[in-house]
C-alpha positions as CSV (number, residue, x, y, z in Angstrom):
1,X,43.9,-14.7,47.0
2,X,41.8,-11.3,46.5
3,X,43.7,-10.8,43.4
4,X,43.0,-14.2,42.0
5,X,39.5,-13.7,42.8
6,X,39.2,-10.6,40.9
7,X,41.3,-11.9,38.1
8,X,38.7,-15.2,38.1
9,X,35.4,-12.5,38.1
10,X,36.2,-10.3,35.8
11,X,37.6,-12.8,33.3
12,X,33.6,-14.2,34.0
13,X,32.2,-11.0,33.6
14,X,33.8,-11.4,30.1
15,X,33.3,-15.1,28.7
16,X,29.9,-16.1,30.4
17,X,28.3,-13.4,28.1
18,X,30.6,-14.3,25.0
19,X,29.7,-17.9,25.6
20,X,26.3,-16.7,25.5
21,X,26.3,-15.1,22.3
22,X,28.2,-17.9,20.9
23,X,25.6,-20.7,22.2
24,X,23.0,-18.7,21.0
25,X,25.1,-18.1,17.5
26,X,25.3,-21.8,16.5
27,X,21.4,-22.2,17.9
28,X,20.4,-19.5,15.0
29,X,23.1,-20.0,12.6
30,X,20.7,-21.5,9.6
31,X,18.8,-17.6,9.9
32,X,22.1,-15.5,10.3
33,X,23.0,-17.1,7.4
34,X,19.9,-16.2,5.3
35,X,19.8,-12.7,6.7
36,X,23.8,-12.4,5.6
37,X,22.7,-13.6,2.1
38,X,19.7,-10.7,2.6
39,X,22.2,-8.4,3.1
40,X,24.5,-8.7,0.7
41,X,21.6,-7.9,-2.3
42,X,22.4,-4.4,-2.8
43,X,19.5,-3.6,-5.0
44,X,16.8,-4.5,-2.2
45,X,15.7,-3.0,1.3
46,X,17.8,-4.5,3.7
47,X,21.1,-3.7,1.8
48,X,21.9,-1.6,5.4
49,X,22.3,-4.6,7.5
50,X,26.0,-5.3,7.3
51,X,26.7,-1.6,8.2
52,X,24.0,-1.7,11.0
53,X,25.6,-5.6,12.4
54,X,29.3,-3.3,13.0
55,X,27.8,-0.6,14.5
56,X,25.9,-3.2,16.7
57,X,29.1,-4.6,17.3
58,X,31.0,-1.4,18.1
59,X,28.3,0.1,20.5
60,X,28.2,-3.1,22.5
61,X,31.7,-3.7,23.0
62,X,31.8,0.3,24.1
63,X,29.0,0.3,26.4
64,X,30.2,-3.6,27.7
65,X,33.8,-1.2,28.3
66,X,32.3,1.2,30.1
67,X,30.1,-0.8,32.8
68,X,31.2,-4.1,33.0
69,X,28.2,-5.6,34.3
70,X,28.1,-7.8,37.1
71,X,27.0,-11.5,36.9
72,X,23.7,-12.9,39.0
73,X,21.1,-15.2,38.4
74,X,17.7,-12.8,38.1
75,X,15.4,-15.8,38.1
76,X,12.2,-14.0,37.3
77,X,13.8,-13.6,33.4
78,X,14.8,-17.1,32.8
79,X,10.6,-17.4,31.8
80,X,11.0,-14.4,29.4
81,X,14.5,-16.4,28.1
82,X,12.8,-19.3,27.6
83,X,9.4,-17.7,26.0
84,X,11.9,-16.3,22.9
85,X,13.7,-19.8,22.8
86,X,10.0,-21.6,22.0
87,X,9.2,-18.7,19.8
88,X,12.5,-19.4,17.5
89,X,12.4,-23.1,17.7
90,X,8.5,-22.8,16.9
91,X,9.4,-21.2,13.9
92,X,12.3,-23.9,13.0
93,X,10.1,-26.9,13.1
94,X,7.0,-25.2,11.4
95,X,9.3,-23.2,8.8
96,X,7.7,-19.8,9.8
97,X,10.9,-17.4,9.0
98,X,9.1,-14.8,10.8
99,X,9.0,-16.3,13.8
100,X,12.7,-17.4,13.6
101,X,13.4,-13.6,13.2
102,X,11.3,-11.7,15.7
103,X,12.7,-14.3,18.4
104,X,16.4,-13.2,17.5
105,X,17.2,-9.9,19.0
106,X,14.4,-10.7,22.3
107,X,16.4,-14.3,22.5
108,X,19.7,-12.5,23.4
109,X,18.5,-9.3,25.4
110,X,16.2,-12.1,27.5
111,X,19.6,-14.2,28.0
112,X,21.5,-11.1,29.8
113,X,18.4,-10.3,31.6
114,X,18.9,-13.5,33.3
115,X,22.7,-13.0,34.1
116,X,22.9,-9.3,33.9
117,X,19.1,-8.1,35.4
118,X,16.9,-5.2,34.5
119,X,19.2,-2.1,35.0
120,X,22.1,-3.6,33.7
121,X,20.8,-4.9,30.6
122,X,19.1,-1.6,29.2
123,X,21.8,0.5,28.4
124,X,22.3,-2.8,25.6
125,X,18.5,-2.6,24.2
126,X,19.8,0.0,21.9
127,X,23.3,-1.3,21.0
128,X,21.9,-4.4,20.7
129,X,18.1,-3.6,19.6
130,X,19.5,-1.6,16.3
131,X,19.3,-5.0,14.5
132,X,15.7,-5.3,14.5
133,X,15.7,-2.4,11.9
134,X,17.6,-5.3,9.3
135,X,15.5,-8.3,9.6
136,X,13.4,-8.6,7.0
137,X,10.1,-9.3,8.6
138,X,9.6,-5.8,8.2
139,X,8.3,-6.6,4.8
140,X,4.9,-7.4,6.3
141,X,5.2,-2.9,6.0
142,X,5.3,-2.9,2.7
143,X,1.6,-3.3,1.3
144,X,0.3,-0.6,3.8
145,X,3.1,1.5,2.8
146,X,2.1,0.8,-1.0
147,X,-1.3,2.1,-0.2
148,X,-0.8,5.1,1.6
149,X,1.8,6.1,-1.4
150,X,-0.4,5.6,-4.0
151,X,-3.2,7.5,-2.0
152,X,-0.9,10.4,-1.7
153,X,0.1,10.7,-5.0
154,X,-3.7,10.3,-6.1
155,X,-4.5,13.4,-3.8
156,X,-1.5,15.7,-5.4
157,X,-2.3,14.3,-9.1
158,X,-6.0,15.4,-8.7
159,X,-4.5,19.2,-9.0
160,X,-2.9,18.5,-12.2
161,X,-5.0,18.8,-15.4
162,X,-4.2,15.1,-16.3
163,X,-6.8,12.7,-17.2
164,X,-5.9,9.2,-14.9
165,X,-7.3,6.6,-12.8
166,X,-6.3,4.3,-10.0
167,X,-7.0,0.7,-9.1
168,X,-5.0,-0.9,-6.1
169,X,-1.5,0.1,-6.8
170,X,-2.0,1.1,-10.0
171,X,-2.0,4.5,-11.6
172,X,-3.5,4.2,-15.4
173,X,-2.6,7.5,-18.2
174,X,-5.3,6.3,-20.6
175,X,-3.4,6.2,-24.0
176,X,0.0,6.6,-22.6
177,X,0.7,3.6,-19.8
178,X,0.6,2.6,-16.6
179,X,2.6,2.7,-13.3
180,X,2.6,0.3,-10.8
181,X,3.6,1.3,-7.1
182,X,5.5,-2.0,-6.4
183,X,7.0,-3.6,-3.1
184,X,10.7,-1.4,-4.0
185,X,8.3,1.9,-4.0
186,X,6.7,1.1,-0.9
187,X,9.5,4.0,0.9
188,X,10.3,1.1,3.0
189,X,13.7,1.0,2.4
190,X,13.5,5.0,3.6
191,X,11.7,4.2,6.4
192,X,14.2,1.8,7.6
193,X,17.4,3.9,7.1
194,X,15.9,6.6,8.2
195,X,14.0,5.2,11.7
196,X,18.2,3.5,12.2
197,X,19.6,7.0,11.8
198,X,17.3,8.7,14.3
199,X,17.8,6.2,16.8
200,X,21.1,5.8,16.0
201,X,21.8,9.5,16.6
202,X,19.4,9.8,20.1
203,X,21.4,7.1,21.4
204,X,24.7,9.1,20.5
205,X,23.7,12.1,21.8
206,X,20.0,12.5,23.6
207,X,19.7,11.4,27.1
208,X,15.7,11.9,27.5
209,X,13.7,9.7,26.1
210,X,11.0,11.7,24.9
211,X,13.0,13.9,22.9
212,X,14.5,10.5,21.2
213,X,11.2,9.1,20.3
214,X,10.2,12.8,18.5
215,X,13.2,12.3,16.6
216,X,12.4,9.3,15.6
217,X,8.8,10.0,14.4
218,X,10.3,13.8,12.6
219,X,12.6,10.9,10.7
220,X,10.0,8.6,9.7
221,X,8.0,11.2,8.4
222,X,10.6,12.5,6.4
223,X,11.8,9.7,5.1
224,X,7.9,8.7,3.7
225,X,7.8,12.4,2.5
226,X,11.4,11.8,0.3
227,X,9.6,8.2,-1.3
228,X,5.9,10.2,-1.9
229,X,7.9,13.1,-3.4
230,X,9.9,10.3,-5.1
231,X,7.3,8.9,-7.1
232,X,5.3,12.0,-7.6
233,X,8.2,13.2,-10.0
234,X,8.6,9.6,-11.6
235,X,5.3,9.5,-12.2
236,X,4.6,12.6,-13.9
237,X,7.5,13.0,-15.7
238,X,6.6,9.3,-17.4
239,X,3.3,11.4,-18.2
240,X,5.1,14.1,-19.7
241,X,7.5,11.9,-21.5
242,X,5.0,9.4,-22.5
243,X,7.1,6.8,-20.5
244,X,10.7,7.2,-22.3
245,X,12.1,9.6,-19.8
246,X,15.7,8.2,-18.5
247,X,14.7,8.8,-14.9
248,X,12.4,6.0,-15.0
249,X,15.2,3.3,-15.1
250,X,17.2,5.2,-12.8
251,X,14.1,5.8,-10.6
252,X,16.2,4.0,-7.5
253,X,19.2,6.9,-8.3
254,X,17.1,9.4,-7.8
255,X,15.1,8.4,-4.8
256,X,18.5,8.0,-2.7
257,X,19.1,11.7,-3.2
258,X,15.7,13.0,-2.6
259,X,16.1,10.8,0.4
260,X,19.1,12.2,1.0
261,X,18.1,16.0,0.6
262,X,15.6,15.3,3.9
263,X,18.2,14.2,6.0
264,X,19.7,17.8,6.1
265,X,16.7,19.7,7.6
266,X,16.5,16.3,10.3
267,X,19.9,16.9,11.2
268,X,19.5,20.1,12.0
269,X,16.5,19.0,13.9
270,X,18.2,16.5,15.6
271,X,21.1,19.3,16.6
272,X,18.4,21.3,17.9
273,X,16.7,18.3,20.0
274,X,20.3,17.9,21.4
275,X,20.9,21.5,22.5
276,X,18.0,21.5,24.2
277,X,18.5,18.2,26.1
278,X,19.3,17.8,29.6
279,X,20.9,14.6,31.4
280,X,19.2,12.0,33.1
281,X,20.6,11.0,36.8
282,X,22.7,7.9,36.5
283,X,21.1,4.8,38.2
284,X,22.8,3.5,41.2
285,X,25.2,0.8,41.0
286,X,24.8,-2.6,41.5
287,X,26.2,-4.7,43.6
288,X,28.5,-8.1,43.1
289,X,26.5,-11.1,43.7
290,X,27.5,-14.0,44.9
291,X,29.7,-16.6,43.0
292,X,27.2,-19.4,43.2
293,X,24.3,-17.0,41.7
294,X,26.4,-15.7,39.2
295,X,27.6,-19.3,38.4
296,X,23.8,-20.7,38.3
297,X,22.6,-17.9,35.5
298,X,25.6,-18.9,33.3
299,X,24.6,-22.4,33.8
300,X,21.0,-21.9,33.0
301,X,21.4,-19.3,30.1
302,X,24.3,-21.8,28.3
303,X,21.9,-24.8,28.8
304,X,18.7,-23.2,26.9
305,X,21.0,-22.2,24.7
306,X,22.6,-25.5,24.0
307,X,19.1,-27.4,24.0
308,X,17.8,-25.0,21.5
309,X,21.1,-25.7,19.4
310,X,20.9,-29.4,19.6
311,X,16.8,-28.9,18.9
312,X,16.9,-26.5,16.0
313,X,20.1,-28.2,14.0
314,X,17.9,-31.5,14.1
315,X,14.7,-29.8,12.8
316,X,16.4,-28.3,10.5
317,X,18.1,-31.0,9.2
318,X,15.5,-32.7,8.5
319,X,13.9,-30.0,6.7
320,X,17.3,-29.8,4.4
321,X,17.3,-33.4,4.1
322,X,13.3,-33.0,2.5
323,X,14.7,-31.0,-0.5
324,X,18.3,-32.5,-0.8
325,X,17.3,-32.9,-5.0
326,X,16.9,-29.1,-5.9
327,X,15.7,-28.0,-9.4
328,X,13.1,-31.1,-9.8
329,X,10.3,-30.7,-12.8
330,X,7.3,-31.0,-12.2
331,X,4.9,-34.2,-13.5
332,X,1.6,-32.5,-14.4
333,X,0.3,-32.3,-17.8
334,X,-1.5,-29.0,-17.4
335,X,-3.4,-28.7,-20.5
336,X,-4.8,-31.6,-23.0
337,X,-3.0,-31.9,-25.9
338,X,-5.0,-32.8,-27.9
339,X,-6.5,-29.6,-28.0
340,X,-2.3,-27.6,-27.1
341,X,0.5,-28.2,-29.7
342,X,3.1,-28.3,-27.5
343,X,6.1,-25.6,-28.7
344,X,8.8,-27.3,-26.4
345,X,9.9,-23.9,-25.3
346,X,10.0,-22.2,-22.1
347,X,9.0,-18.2,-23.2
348,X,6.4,-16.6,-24.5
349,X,6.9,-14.3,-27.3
350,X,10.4,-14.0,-25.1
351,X,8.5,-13.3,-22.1
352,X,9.0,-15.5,-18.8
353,X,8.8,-15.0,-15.0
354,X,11.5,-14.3,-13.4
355,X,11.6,-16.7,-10.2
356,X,14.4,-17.4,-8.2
357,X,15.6,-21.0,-6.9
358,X,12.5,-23.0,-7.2
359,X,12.7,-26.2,-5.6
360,X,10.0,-27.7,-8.3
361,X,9.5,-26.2,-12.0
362,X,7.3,-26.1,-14.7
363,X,7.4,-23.9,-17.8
364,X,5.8,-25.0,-20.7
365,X,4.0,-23.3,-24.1
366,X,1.5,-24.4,-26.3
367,X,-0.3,-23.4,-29.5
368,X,-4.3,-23.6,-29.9
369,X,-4.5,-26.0,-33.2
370,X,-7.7,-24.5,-33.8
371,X,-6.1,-21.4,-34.1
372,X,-3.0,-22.9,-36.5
373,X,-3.3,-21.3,-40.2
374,X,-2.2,-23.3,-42.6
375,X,-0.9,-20.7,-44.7
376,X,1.3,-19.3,-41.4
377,X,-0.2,-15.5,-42.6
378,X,-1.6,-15.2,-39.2
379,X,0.3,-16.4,-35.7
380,X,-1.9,-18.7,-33.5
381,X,-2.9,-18.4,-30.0
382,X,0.0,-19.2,-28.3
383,X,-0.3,-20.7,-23.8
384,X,2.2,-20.6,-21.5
385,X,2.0,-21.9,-18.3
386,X,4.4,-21.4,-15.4
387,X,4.1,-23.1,-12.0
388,X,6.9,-22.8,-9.7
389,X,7.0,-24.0,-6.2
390,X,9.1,-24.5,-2.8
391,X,9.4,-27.3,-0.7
392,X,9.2,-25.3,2.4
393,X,10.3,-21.5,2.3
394,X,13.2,-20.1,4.0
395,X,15.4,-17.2,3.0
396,X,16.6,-17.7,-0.3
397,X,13.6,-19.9,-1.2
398,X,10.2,-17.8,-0.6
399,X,7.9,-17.4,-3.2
400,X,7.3,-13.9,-2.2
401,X,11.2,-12.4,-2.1
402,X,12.6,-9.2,-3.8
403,X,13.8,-11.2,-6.5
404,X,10.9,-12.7,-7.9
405,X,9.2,-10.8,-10.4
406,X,6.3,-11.7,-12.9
407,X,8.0,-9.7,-15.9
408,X,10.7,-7.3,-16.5
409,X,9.1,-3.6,-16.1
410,X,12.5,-2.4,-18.5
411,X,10.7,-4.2,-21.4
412,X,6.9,-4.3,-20.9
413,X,4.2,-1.5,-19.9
414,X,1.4,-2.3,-17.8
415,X,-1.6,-1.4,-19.4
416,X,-4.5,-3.1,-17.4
417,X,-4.8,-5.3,-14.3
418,X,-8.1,-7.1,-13.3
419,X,-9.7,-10.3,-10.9
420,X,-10.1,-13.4,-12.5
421,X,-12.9,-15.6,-10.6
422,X,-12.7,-19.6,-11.3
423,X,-15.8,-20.1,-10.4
424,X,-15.1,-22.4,-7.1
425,X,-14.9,-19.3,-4.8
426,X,-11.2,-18.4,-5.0
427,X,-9.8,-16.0,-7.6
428,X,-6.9,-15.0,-9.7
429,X,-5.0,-12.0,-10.6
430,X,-4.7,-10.8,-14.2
431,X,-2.5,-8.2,-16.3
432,X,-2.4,-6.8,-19.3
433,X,1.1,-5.9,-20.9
434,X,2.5,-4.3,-23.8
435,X,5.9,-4.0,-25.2
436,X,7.8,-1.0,-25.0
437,X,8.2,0.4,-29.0
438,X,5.5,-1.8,-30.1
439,X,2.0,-3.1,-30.4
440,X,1.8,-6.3,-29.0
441,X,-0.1,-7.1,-26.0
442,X,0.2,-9.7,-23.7
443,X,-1.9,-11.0,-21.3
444,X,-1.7,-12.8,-17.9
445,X,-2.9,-14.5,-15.0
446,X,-1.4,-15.9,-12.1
447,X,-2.1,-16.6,-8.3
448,X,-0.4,-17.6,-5.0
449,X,-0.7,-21.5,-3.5
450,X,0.5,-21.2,-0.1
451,X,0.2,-24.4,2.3
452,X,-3.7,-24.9,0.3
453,X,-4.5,-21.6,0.3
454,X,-5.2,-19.5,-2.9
455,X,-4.4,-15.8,-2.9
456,X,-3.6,-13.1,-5.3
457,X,-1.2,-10.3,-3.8
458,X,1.8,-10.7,-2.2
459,X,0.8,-9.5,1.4
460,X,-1.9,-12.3,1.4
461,X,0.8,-15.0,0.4
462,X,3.1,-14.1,3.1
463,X,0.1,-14.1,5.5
464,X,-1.4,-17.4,4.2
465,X,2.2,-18.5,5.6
466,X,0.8,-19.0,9.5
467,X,-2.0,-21.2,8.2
468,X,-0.2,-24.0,7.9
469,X,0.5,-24.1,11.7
470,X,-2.7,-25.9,11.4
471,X,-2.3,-28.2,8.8
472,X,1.0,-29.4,8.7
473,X,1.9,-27.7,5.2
474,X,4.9,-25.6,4.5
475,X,4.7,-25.4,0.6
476,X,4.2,-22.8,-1.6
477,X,3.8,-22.0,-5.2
478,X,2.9,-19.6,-7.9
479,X,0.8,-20.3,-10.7
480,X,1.3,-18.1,-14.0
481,X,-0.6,-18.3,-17.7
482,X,0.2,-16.2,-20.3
483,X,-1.7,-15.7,-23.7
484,X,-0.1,-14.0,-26.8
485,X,-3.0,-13.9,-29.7
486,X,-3.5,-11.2,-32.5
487,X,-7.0,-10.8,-32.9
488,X,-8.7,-12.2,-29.8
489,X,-10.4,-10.9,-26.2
490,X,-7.0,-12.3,-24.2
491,X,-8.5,-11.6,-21.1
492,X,-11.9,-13.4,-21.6
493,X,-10.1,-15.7,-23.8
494,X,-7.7,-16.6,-20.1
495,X,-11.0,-16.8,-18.1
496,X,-12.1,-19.6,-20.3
497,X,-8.7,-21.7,-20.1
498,X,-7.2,-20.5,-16.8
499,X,-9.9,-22.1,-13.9
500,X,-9.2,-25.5,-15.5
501,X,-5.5,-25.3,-15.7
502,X,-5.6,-23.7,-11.7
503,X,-8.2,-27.0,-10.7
504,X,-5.4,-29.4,-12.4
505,X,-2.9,-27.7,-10.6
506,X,-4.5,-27.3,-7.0
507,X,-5.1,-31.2,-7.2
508,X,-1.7,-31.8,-8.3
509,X,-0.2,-29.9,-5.8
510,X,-2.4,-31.7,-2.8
511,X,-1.2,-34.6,-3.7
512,X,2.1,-33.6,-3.7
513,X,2.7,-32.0,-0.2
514,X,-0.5,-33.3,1.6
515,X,0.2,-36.5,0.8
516,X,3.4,-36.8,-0.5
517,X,4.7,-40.3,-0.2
518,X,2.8,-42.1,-3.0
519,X,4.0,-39.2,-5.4
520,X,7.9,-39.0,-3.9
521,X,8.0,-42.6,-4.6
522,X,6.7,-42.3,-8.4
């Protein structure tokens, strides 16, 4: 009888928190499976997750070895539990992605809480709690990141005897280029790797927790120093070079082995922390409870979990079920053409955005006829206009992802970047571009429409995200004209066309996904 009663615990001990994580599995599927896709895009900031996921895995089965925790019901969690499930289902039904992934790692800590209690739980908030350093809502990092970089490398240009400027996240070389300190120089990608190493290593092999969080902070810094020191070079050697240097291309090569030149003086840092470390006492043990509270926090736990499933897998299949046509064109005629030759072409001198999976399209060009020669010795003014929007974003489909880029920096040179005003209180970005080995210039502008809300950087469109908690939106779009002319002001020349084509557009796009059924049915 005692055996069978040990036999019948400990095989508890094992499957009420497997069932847990399995519940909980289906409940988030549709965001494990974005944050998978995340992952596997080598090129971008979160290329670490896979590798961080098996370590996860590995230091939870080893710590689960080593304690076995007991099972209970620790009632005063079960509000916690549920707090995280409303957070992630919030986030389903309103198609906030950030929400979705903040709720994931507290959703399962909060579920052993409940079964496992306060002191059994915490030696799993690091096993566990090492996945928060590969979900991507760390991107909301990026734009202050982007700031202080540029700021830094402002401070150590001024001691140079070069003649530049800065605007935002732009550095100008009068007569030579520009640089642009995008999203992938932000150091985030450092900063991540890095903070996972530290705390990787402190849970390894530092017991105090003070000496873990100076390890921690000793790795962030170095990891920001590596991206600062990063660009610095990049930057001035494109100076030097007049932008044809090699490194420039292979600017992400060389930033991993900076990076990885800082990790020697933290590891020695880190072996330093460790030697001077001391253990912590062991907390007592805790007690087996009885079999009816053990059996009541499995049954509350794997019922949340299974209500959330049920709740989530209908929300979002409705959602799916709104964009089950994928690619659609959009009906707008954005310009009159009476006064636009249509060139039934989707470039521009070549040139188009680069945006991935839109749910809705448009890319269209145009020549001015006033601008036509007859004799075809001089090009005319030549419009395009871009507008690509989702449905609802979700991982894969955001109009602010890694992916997405308004032109190829391999083939075109920043030269200038301004505000546009439309003269109805909102505002659009604008650039200036020339091609590399030539003369040509051409000129954009282009903003953000997220759920009614104009903005023109990509912080502000993630942000302008939460908005439409309040009214019922979960669109978003990008709106980009381009001008190619020869002997024209392109700028002023887009501040005359571009306020009418953005009024067309916001009107359009209203209608669309304010008040979408009269449209869906056209």
């Amino acid at each position: 009888m005692n055996m069978e009663r040990f036999i019948t615990r400990t095989t508890l001990r094992l499957f009420v928190p497997l069932g847990l994580l399995a519940v909980l599995m289906v409940a988030v599927w549709p965001t494990l499976d974005g944050l998978v896709q995340r992952w596997l895009k080598f090129d971008e900031a979160y290329s670490h997750g896979l590798l961080i996921l098996a370590v996860c895995l590995y230091l939870t089965v080893s710590k689960w070895r080593q304690l076995r925790p007991a099972l209970g019901f620790n009632a005063g969690w079960v509000l916690a539990f549920l707090a995280a499930a409303v957070l992630y289902f919030t986030g389903t039904v309103l198609l906030i992605e950030a929400f979705q992934q903040v709720a994931l790692v507290p959703l399962l800590l909060a579920g052993l809480l409940v079964i496992w209690g306060w002191r059994q739980t915490l030696p799993f908030f690091i096993p566990i709690g090492l996945l928060v350093f590969a979900l991507p809502f760390w991107d909301y990092l990026s734009w202050p990141l982007q700031i202080i970089t540029v700021t830094i490398n402002q401070f150590w240009l001024s001691f140079l005897n070069i003649e530049f400027f800065v605007e935002g996240v732009f550095v100008y070389f009068p007569g030579v280029g520009a640089f642009e300190i995008a999203h992938g120089c932000s150091g985030l990608r450092y900063f991540l790797v890095g903070l996972t190493l530290a705390v990787l290593y402190g849970e390894l092999n530092l017991h105090r927790l003070r000496n873990r969080i100076i390890l921690a902070l000793v790795a962030v810094a170095l990891a920001l120093f590596a991206n600062w020191i990063r660009v610095f070079v990049i930057i001035y050697v494109g100076y030097e070079s007049n932008m044809t240097s090699s490194l420039i291309p292979e600017h992400d090569y060389f930033g991993w082995w900076v990076f990885a030149a800082t990790l020697v003086p933290l590891f020695f840092f880190a072996r330093w922390l460790e030697n001077k470390d001391r253990p912590v006492s062991a907390p007592p043990s805790v007690h087996e409870t009885s079999s009816t509270a053990a059996a009541v926090g499995a049954m509350v736990t794997l019922t949340v979990g299974t209500v959330l499933a049920a709740a989530s897998w209908s929300s979002y299949a409705n959602s799916s079920m709104s964009v089950a046509v994928k690619n659609r064109p959009h009906d707008i005629a954005v310009v009159d053409t009476a006064e636009w030759l249509p060139l039934f072409r989707k470039h521009l001198a070549g040139w188009q955005p680069g945006i991935r999976k839109p749910d809705r399209a448009l890319a269209e060009s145009f020549a001015l006829r006033a601008s036509i020669d007859a004799d075809g010795e001089r090009p005319p003014e030549e419009l395009f206009v871009g507008l690509y929007s989702y449905d609802f974003q979700r991982p894969g489909g955001e109009v602010v992802q890694y992916g997405n880029r308004l032109y190829d920096s391999r083939e075109l040179l920043l030269q200038q970047t301004i505000i546009l005003p439309t003269g109805d209180g909102d505002t659009l970005a604008g650039l200036t571009l020339k091609q590399r080995g030539g003369d040509e210039n051409l000129y954009l502008v282009y903003g953000y429409y997220v759920e009614g809300r104009w903005e023109t950087n990509e912080l502000q469109a993630k942000f302008a995200q939460l908005h439409g908690i309040f009214n019922a939106r979960s669109d978003a779009s990008v709106l980009v004209v381009g001008l190619r002319c020869e002997d024209c002001n392109g700028q002023a020349a887009l501040a005359t066309y571009a306020p009418a084509i953005k009024k067309s557009v916001e009107i359009y796009l209203d209608r669309l996904y304010a008040h979408p059924e009269p449209l869906l049915a056209h």
